[in-house]
KOLSE-359997 format. One record per residue (C-alpha): residue number from 1; residue in three letters; x, y, z. Coordinates in nm, 2 decimals. Example, Ala and Ser with C-alpha at 12.3 -4.5 7.8 and 13.67 -1.06 7.14 Angstrom:
BEGIN
{pos: 1 | code: ALA | X: 1.23 | Y: -0.45 | Z: 0.78} $
{pos: 2 | code: SER | X: 1.37 | Y: -0.11 | Z: 0.71} $
***
This chain:
BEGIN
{pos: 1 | code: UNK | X: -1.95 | Y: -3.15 | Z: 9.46} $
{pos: 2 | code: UNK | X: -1.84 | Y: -3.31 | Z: 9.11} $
{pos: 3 | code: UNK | X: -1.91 | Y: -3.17 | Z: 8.79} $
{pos: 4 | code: UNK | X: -1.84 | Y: -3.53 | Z: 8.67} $
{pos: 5 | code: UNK | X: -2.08 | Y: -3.84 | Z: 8.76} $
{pos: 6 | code: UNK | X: -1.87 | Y: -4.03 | Z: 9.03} $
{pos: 7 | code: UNK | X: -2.04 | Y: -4.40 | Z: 9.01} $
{pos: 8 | code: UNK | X: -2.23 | Y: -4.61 | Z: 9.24} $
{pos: 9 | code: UNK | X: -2.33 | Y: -4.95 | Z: 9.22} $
{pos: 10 | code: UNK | X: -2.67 | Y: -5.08 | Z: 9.32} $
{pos: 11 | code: UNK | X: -2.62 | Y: -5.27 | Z: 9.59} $
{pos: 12 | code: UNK | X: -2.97 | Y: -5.33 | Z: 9.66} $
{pos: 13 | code: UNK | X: -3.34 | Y: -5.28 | Z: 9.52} $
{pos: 14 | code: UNK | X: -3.71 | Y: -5.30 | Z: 9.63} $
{pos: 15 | code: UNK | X: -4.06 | Y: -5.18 | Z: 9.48} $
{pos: 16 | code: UNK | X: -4.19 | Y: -4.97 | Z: 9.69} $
{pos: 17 | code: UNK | X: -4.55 | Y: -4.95 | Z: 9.46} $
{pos: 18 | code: UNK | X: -4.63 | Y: -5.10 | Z: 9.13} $
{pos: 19 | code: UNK | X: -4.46 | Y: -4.80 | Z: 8.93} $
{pos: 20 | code: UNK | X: -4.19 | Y: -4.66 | Z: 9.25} $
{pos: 21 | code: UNK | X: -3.85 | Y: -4.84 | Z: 9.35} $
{pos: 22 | code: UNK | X: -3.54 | Y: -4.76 | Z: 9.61} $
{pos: 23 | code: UNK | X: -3.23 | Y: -4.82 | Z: 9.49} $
{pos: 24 | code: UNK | X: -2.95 | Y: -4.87 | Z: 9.80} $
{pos: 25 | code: UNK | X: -2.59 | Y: -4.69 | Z: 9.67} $
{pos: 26 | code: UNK | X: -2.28 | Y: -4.73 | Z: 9.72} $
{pos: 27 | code: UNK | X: -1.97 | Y: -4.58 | Z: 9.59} $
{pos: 28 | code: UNK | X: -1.70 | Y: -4.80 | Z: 9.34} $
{pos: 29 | code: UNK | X: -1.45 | Y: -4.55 | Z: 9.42} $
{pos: 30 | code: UNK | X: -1.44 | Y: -4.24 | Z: 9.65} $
{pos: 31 | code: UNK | X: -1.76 | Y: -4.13 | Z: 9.74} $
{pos: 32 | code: UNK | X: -1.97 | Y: -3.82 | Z: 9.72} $
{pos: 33 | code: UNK | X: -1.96 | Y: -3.54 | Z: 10.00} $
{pos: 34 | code: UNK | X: -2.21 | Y: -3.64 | Z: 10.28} $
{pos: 35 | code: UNK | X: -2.56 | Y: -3.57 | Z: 10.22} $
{pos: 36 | code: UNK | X: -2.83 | Y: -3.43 | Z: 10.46} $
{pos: 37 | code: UNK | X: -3.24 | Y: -3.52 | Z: 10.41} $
{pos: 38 | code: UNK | X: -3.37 | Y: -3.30 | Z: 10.20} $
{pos: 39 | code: UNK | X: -3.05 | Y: -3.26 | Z: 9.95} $
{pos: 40 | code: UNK | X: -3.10 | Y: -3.41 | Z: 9.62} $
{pos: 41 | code: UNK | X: -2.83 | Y: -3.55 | Z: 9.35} $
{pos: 42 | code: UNK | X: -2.87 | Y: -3.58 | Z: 9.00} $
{pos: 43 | code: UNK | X: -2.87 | Y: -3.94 | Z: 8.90} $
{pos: 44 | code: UNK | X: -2.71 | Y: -4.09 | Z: 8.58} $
{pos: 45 | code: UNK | X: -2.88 | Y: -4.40 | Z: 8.38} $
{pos: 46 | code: UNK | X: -2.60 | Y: -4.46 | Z: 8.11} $
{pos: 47 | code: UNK | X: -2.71 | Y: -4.42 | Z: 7.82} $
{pos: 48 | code: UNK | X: -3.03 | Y: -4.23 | Z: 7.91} $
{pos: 49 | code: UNK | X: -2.94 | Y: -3.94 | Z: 8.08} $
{pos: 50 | code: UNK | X: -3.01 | Y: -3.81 | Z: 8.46} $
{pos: 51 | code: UNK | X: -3.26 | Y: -3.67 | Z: 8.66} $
{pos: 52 | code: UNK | X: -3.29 | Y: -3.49 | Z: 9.01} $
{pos: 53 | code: UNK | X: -3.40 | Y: -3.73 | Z: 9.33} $
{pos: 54 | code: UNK | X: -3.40 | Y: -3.65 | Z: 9.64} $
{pos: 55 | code: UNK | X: -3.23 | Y: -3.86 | Z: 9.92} $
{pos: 56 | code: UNK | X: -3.51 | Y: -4.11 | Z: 10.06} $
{pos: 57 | code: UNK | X: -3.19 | Y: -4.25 | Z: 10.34} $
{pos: 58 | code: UNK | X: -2.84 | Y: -4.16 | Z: 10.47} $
{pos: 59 | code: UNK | X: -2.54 | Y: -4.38 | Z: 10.50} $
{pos: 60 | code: UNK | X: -2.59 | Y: -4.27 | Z: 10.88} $
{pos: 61 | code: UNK | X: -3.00 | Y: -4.45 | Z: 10.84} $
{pos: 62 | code: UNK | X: -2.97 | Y: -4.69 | Z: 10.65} $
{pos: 63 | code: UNK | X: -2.72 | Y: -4.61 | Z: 10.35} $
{pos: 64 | code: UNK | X: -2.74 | Y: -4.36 | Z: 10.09} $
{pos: 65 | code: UNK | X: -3.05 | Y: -4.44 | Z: 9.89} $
{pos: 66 | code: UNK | X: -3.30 | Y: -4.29 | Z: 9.63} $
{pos: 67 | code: UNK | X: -3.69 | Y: -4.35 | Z: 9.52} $
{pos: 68 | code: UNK | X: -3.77 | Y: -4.33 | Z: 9.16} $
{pos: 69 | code: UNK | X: -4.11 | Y: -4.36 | Z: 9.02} $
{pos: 70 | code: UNK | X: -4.12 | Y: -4.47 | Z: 8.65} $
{pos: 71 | code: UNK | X: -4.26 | Y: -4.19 | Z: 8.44} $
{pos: 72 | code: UNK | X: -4.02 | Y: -4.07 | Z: 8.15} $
{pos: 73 | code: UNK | X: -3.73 | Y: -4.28 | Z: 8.03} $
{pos: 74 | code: UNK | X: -3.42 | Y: -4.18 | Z: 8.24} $
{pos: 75 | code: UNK | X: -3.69 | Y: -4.30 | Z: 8.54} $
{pos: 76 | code: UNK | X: -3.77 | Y: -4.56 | Z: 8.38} $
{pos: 77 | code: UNK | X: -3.40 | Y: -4.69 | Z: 8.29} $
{pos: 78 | code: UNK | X: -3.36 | Y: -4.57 | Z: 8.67} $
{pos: 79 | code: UNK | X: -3.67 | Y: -4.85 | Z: 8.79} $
{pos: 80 | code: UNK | X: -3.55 | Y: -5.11 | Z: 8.59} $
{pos: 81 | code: UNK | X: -3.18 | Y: -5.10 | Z: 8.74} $
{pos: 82 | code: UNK | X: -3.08 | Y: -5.45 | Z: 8.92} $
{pos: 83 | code: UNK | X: -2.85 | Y: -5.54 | Z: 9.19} $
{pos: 84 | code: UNK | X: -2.51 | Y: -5.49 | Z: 9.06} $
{pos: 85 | code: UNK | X: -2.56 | Y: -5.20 | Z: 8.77} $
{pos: 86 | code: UNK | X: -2.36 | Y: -4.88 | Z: 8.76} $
{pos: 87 | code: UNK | X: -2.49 | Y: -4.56 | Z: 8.77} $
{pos: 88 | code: UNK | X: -2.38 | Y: -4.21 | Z: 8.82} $
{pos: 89 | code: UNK | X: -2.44 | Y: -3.92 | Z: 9.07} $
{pos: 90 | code: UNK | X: -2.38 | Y: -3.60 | Z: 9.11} $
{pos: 91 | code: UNK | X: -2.44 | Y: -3.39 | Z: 9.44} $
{pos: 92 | code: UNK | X: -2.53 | Y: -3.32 | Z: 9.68} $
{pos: 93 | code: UNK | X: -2.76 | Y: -3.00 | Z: 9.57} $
{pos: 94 | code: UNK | X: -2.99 | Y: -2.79 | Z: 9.72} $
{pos: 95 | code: UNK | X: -3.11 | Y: -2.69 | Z: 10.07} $
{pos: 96 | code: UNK | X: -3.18 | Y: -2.98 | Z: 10.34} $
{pos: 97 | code: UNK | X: -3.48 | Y: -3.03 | Z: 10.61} $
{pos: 98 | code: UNK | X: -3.26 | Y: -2.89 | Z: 10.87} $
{pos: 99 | code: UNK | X: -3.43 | Y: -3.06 | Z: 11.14} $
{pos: 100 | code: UNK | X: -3.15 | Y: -2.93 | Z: 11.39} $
{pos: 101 | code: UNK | X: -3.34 | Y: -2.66 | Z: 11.39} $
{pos: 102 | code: UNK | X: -3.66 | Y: -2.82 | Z: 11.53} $
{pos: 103 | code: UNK | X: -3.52 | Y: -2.95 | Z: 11.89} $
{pos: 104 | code: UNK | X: -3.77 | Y: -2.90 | Z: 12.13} $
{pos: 105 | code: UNK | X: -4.07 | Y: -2.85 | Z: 11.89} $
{pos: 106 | code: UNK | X: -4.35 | Y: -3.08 | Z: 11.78} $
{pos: 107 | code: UNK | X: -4.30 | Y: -3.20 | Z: 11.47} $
{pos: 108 | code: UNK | X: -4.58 | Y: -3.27 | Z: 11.23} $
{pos: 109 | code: UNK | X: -4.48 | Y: -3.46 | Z: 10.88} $
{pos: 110 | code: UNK | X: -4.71 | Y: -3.44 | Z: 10.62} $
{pos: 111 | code: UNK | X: -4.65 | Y: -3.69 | Z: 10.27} $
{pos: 112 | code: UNK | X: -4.87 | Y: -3.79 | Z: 9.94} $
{pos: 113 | code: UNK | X: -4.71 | Y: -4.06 | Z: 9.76} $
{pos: 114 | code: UNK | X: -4.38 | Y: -4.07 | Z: 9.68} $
{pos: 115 | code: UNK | X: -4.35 | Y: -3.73 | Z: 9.88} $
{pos: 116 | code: UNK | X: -4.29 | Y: -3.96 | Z: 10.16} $
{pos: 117 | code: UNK | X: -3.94 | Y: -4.07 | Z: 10.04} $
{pos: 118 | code: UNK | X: -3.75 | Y: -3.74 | Z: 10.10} $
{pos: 119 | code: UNK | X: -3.94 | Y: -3.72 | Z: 10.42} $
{pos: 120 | code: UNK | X: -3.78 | Y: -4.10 | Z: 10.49} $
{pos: 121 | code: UNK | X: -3.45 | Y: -4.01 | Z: 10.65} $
{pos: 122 | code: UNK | X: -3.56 | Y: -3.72 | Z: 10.90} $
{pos: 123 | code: UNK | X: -3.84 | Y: -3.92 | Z: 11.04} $
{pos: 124 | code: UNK | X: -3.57 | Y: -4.16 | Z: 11.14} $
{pos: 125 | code: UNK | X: -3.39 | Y: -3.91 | Z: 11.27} $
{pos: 126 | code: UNK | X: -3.63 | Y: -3.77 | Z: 11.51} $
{pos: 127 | code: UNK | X: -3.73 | Y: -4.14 | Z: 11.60} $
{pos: 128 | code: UNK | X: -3.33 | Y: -4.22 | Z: 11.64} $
{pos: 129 | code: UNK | X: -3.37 | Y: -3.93 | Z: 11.90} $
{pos: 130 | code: UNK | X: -3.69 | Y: -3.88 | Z: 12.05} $
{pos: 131 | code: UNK | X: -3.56 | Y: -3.67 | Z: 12.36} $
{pos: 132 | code: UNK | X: -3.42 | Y: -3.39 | Z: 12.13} $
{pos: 133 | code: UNK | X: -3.78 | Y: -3.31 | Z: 12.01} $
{pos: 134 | code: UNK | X: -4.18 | Y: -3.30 | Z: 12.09} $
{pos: 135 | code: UNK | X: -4.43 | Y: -3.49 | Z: 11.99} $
{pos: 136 | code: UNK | X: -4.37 | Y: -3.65 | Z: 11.63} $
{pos: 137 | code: UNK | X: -4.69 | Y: -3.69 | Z: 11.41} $
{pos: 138 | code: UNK | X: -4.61 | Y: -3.84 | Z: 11.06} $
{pos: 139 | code: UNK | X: -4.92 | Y: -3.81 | Z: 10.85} $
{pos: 140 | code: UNK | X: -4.90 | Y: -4.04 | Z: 10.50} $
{pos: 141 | code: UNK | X: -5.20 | Y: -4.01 | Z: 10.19} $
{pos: 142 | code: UNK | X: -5.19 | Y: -4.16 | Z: 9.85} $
{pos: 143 | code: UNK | X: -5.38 | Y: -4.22 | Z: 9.59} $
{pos: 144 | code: UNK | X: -5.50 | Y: -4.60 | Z: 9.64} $
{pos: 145 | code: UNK | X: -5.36 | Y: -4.84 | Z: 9.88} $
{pos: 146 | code: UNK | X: -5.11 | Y: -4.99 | Z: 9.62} $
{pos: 147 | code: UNK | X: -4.97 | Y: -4.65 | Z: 9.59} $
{pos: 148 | code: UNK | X: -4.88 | Y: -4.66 | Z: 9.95} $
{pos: 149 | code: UNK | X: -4.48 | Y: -4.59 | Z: 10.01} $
{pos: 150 | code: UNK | X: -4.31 | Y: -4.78 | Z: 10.31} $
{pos: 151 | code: UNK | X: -4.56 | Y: -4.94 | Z: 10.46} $
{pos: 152 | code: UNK | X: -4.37 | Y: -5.21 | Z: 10.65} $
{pos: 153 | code: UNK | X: -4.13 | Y: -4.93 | Z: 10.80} $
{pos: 154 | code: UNK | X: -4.44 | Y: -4.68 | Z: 10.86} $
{pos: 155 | code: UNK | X: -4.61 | Y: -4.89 | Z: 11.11} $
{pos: 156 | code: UNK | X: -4.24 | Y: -4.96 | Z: 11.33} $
{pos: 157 | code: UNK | X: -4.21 | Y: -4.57 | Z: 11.38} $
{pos: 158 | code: UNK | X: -4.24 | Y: -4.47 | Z: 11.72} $
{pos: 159 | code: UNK | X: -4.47 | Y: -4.19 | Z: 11.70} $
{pos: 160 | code: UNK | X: -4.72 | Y: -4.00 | Z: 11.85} $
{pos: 161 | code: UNK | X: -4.99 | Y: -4.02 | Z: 11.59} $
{pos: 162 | code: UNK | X: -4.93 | Y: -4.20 | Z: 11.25} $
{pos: 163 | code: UNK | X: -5.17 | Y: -4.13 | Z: 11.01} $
{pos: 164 | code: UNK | X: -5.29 | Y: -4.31 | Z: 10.68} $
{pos: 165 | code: UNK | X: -5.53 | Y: -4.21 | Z: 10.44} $
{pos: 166 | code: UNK | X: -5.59 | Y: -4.33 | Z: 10.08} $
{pos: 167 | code: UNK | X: -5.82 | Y: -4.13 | Z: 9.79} $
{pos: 168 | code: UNK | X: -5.96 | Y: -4.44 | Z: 9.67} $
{pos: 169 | code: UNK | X: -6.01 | Y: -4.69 | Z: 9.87} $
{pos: 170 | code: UNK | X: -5.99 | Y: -5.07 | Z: 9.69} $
{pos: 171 | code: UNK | X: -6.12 | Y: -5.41 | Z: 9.80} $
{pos: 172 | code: UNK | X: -6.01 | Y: -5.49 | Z: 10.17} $
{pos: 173 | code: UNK | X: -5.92 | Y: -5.13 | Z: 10.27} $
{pos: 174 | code: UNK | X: -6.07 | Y: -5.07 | Z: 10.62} $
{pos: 175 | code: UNK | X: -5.86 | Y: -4.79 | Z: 10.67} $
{pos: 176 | code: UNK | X: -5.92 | Y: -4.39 | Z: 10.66} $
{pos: 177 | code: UNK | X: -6.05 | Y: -4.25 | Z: 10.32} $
{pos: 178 | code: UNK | X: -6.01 | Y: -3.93 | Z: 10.20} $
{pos: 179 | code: UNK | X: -5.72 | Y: -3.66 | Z: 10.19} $
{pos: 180 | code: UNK | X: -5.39 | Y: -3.60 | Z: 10.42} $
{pos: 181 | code: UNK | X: -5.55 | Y: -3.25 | Z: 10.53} $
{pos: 182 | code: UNK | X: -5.80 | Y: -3.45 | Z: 10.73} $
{pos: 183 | code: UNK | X: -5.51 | Y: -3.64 | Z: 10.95} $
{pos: 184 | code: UNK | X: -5.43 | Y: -3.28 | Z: 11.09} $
{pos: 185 | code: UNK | X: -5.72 | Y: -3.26 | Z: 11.36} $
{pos: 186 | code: UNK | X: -5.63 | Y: -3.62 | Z: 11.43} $
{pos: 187 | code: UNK | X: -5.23 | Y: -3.54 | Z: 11.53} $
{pos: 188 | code: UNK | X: -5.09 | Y: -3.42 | Z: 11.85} $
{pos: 189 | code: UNK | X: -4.90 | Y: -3.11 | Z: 11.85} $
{pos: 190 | code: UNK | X: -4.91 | Y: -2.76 | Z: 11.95} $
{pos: 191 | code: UNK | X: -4.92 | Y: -2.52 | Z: 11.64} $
{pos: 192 | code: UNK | X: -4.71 | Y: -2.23 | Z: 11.80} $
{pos: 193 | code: UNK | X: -4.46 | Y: -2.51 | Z: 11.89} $
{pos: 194 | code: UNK | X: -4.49 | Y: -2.67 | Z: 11.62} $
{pos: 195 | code: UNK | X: -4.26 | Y: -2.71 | Z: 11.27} $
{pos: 196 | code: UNK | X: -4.41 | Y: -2.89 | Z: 11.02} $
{pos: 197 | code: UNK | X: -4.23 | Y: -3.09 | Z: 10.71} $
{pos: 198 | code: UNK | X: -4.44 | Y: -3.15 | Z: 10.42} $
{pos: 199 | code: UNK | X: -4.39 | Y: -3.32 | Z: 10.07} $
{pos: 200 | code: UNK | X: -4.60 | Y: -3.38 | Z: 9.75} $
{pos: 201 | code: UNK | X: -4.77 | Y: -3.27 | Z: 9.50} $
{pos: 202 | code: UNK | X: -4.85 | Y: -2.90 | Z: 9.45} $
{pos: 203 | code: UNK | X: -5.24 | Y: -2.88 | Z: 9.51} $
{pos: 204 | code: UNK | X: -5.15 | Y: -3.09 | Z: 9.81} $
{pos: 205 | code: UNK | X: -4.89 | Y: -2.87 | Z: 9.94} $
{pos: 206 | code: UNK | X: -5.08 | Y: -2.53 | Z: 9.91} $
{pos: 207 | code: UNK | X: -5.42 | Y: -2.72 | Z: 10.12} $
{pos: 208 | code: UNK | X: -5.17 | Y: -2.83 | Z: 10.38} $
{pos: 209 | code: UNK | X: -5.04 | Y: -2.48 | Z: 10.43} $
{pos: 210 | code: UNK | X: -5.36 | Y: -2.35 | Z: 10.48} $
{pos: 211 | code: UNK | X: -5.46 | Y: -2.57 | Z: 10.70} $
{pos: 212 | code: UNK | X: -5.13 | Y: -2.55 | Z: 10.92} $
{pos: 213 | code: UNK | X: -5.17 | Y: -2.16 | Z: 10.91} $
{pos: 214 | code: UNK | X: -5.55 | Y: -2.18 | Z: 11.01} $
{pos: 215 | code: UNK | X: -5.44 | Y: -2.35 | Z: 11.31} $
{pos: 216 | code: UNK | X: -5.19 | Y: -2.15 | Z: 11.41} $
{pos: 217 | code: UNK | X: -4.89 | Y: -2.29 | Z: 11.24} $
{pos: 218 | code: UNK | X: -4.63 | Y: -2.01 | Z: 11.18} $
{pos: 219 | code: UNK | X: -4.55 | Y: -1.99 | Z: 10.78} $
{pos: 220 | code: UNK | X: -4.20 | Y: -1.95 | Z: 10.87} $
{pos: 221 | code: UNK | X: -4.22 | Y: -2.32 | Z: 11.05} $
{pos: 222 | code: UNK | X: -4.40 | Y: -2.48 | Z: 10.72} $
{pos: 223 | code: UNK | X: -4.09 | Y: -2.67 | Z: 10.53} $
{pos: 224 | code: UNK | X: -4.21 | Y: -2.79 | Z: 10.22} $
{pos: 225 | code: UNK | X: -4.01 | Y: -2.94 | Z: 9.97} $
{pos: 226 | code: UNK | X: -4.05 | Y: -2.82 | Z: 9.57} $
{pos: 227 | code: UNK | X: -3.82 | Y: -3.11 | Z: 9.49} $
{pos: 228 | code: UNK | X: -4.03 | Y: -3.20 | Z: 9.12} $
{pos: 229 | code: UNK | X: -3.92 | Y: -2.89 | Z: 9.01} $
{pos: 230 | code: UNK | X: -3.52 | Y: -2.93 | Z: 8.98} $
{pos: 231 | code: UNK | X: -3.39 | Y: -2.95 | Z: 8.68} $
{pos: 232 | code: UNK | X: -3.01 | Y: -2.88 | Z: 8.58} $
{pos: 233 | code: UNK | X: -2.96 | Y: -2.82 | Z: 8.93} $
{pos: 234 | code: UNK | X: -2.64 | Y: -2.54 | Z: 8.85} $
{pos: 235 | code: UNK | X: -2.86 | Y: -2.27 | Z: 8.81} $
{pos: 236 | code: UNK | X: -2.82 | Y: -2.22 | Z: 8.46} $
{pos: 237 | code: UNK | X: -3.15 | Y: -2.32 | Z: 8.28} $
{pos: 238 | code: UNK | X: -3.36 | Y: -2.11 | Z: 8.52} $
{pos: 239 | code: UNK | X: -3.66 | Y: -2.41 | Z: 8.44} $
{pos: 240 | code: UNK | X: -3.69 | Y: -2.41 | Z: 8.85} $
{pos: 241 | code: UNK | X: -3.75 | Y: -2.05 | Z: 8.86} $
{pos: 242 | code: UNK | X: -3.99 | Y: -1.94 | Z: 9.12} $
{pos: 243 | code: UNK | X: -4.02 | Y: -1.58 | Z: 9.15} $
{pos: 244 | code: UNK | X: -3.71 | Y: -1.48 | Z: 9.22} $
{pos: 245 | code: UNK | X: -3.61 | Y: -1.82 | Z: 9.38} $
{pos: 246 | code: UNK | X: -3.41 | Y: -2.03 | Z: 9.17} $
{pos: 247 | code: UNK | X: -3.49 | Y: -2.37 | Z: 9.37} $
{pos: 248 | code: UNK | X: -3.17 | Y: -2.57 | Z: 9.30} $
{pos: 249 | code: UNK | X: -3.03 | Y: -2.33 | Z: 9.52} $
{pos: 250 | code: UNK | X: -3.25 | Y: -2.14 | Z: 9.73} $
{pos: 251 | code: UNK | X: -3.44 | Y: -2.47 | Z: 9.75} $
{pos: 252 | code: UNK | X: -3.57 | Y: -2.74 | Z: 9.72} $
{pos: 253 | code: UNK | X: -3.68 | Y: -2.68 | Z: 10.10} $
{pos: 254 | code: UNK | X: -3.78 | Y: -2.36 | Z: 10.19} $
{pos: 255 | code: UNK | X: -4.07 | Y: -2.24 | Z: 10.39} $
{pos: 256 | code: UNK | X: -4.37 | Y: -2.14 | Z: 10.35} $
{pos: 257 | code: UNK | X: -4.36 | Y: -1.79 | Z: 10.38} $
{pos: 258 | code: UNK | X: -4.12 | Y: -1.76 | Z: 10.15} $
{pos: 259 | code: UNK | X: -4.29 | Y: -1.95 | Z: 9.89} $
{pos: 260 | code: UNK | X: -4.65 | Y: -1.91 | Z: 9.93} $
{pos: 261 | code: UNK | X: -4.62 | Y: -1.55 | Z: 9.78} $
{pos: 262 | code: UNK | X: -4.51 | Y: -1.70 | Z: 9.48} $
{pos: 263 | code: UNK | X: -4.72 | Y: -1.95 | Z: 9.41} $
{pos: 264 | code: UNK | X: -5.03 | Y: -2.03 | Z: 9.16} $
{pos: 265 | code: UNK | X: -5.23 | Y: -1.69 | Z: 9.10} $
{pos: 266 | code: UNK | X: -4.95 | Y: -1.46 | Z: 9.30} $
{pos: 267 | code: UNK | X: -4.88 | Y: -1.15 | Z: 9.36} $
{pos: 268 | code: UNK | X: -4.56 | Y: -1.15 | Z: 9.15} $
{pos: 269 | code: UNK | X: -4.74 | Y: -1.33 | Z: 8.85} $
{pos: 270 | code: UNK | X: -4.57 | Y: -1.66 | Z: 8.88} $
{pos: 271 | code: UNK | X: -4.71 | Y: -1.98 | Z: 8.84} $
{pos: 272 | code: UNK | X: -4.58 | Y: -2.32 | Z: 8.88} $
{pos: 273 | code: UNK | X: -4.69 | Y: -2.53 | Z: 8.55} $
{pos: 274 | code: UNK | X: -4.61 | Y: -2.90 | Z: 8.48} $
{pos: 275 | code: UNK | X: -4.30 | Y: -2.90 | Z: 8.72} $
{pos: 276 | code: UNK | X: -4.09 | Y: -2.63 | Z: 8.60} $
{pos: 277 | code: UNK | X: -4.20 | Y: -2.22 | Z: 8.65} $
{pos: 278 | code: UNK | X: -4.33 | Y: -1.96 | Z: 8.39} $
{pos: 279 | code: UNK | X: -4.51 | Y: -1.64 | Z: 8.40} $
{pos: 280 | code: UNK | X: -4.85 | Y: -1.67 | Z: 8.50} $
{pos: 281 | code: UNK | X: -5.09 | Y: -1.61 | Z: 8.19} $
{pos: 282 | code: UNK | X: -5.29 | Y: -1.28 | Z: 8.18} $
{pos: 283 | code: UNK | X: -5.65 | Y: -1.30 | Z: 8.24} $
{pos: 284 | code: UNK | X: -5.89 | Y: -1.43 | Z: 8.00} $
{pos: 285 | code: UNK | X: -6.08 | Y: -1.17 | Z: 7.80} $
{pos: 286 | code: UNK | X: -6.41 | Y: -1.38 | Z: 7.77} $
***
């Protein structure tokens, strides 16, 4: 990996949701070592600054691509890029999905929103080769219909069970209603053969664990991804500190077991707050 920003040109864009767009890359010059799903770069806007995305494709699926939702103003200057702009990347960082490591299990992946982008290029892996695995089960939640990633493409997957599920429902929705947690009963898999891949926001992430370990799940076959926490992604700020995990490299996959003991309220007083980690507060006198 590069120190420097090697650039890629936009080569092609879609909205994904209202506020979320992919951005297809490729390299003007020599490109970046490959990346694997999971891995994250950070991405230049000239001018603005970069941020940490992960992957949402592969040159081998589709071409290198990433999913930016529009909240701050490197995002934002990230959303608004067109087809033909320059911008830079760094990478790849961090830990991958590692679904090598899965052949012959059920898989069961679990995504809220824009979660479902990292999770993009291993389900087309496992549906590129459905003989090297179980059952696949690719459960998808979001806030409201419009907030719905990859619709078209969700629906072509060849699955066992594909799940959708939307908080609020608006005009026209006849489908499920609810949370992702309640897609698990619906899925086909067999927990102690099971390795699950899950991606979203932190409340999210915690009730999925649960509910994977209730049923039998191991903790050590959760994957979840803690990719809204990177930051400088060298190690050096320590923002992504989690316990002692520093997540741009110890993450942003790891497992369960390795980071539900560190998480909100834990034994090791850490807490994640507004996407970076800091001690958890002491308890309230009152």
């Amino acid at each position: 990996m590069t120190a420097v920003p090697v650039p890629y040109r936009v080569v092609a864009r879609w909205a994904e949701t209202p506020d979320t767009a992919t951005l297809r890359l490729e390299p003007v010059g020599g490109p970046l070592a490959p990346f694997a799903p999971g891995q994250f770069a950070l991405v230049w806007a000239f001018g603005l600054g970069e941020i940490p995305l992960s992957v949402s494709a592969i040159p081998t699926t589709g071409g290198l691509a990433h999913t930016v939702r529009r909240l701050g103003a490197v995002s934002a200057g990230l959303f608004a890029a067109e087809v033909g702009d320059e911008l830079g990347l760094r990478g790849p960082y961090g830990t991958g999905w590692e679904l090598e490591k899965a052949h012959g299990q059920d898989l069961l992946v679990v995504a809220v929103g824009i979660g479902l982008a990292p999770l993009r290029p291993l389900v087309r892996d496992a549906v590129a080769d459905p003989k090297a695995y179980g059952r696949l089960n690719v459960l998808v939640g979001a806030r409201t219909p419009a907030d719905l990633m990859a619709k078209a493409e969700t629906r072509l997957w060849r699955t066992a069970y594909t799940g959708v599920v939307v908080d609020r429902p608006a005009t026209g929705w006849t489908g499920r209603t609810g949370v992702v947690t309640q897609l698990i009963g619906q899925a086909h898999f067999t927990p102690r053969d099971t390795t699950a891949f899950v991606c979203g926001p932190e409340p999210m992430l915690r009730a999925t664990a649960r509910e994977l370990l209730h049923r039998g799940v191991p903790g050590d076959r959760i994957k979840v991804s803690l990719d809204r926490n990177m930051h400088c992604a060298t190690g050096h700020c320590g923002d992504c500190r989690l316990g002692p995990l520093l997540l741009c490299r110890d993450g942003p996959v790891v497992t369960w077991s390795r980071a539900e003991p560190r998480k909100l309220a834990s034994r090791d007083g850490w807490q994640l707050v507004e996407g970076s980690v800091s001690p958890a507060p002491p308890p309230s006198s009152a």
